[in-house]
C-alpha positions as CSV (number, residue, x, y, z in Angstrom):
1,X,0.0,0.0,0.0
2,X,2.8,2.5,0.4
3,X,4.8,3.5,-2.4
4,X,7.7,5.3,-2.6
5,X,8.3,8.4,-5.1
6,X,10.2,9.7,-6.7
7,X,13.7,7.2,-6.6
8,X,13.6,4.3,-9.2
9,X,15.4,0.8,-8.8
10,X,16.0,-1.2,-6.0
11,X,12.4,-2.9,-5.1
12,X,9.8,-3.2,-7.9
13,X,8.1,0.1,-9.5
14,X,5.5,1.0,-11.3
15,X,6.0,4.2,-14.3
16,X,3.0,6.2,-13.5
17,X,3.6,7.1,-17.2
18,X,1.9,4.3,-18.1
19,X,-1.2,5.2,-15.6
20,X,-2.0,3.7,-12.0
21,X,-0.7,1.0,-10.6
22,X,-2.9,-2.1,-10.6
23,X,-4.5,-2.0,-6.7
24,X,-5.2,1.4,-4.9
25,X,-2.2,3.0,-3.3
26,X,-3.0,3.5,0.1
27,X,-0.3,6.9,1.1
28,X,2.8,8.0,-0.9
29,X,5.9,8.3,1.0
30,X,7.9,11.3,0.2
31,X,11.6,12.0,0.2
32,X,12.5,15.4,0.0
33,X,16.1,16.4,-0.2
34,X,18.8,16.8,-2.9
35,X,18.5,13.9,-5.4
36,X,21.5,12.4,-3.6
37,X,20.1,12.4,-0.3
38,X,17.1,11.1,-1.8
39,X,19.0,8.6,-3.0
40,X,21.1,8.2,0.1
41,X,18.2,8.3,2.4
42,X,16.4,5.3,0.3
43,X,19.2,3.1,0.5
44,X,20.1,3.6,4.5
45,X,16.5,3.5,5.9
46,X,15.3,-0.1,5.6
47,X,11.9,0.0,6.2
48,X,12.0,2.7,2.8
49,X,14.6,0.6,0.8
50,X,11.7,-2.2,0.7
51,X,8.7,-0.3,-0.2
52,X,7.4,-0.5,-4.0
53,X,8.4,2.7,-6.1
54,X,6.6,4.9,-8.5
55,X,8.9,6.5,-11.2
56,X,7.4,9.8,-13.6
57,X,8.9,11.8,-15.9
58,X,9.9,15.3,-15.6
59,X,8.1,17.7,-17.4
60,X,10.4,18.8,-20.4
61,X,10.9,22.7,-20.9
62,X,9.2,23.4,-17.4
63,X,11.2,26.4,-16.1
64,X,12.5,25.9,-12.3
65,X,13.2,28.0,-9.7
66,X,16.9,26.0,-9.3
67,X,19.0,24.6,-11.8
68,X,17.9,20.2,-12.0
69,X,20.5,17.8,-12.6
70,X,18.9,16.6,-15.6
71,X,16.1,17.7,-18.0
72,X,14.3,14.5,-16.5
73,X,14.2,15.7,-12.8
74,X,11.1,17.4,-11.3
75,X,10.9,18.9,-7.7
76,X,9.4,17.3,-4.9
77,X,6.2,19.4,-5.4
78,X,6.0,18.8,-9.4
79,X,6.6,14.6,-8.4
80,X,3.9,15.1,-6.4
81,X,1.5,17.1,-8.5
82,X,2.1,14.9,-11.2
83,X,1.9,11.8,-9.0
84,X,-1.8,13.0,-7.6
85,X,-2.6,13.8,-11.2
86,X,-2.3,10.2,-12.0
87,X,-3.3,8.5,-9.1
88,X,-6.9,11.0,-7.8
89,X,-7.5,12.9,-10.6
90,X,-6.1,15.2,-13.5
91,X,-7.9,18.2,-11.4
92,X,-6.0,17.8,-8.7
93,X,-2.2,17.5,-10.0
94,X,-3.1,20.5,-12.4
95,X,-3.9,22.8,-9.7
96,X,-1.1,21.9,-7.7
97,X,1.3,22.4,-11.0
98,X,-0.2,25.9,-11.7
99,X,0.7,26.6,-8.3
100,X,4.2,25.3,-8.7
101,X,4.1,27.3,-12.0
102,X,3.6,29.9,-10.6
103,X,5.9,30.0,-7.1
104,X,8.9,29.8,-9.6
105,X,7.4,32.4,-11.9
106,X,7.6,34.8,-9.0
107,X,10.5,33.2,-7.5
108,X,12.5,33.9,-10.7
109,X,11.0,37.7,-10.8
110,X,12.6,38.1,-7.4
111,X,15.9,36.9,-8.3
112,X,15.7,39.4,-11.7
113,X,15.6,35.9,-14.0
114,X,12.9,35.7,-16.5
């Protein structure tokens, strides 16, 4: 029932890509961090480095606030908006991207990017 996001490998996964899982999923477990603490953090805490995983794909050409590692990579809150999008409702993961949207919109502003 609990699935991990947004770390791939290890335990089975399911690409929410290719729509929900089969079963419901009960609560997502979040790691927030760095992508290597993520990574670091799935690995050392056992009772995580057993749970199923859900794996997405960035959103390509989304503008962050921060530079990502990889065009790939999505924040905790896109993994999560897109994640909620899949699993409860398009609705639901829209709203919380046009939120994101527009944090790093007015982030950017702040810092003088465009």
């Amino acid at each position: 029932d609990h699935l991990g996001l947004p770390l791939a490998g290890g335990p089975p996964f399911h690409d929410l890509g290719q729509g929900p899982p089969p079963g419901m999923v009960g609560q997502l477990i979040i790691i927030d961090g760095t992508w290597g603490q993520a990574r670091r953090m799935s690995h050392r805490i056992e009772a995580i480095s057993r749970l199923p995983r859900l794996t997405l794909a960035g959103r390509p050409g989304a503008v962050r606030a921060r530079e990502s590692p990889s065009e790939s990579t999505t924040s905790t809150l896109e993994a999560i908006a897109m994640a909620l999008g899949v699993l409860d409702g398009e609705a639901i993961g829209a709203a919380l991207l046009q939120l994101y949207d527009l944090f790093v919109a007015r982030f950017r502003l702040q810092c003088g990017k465009k």
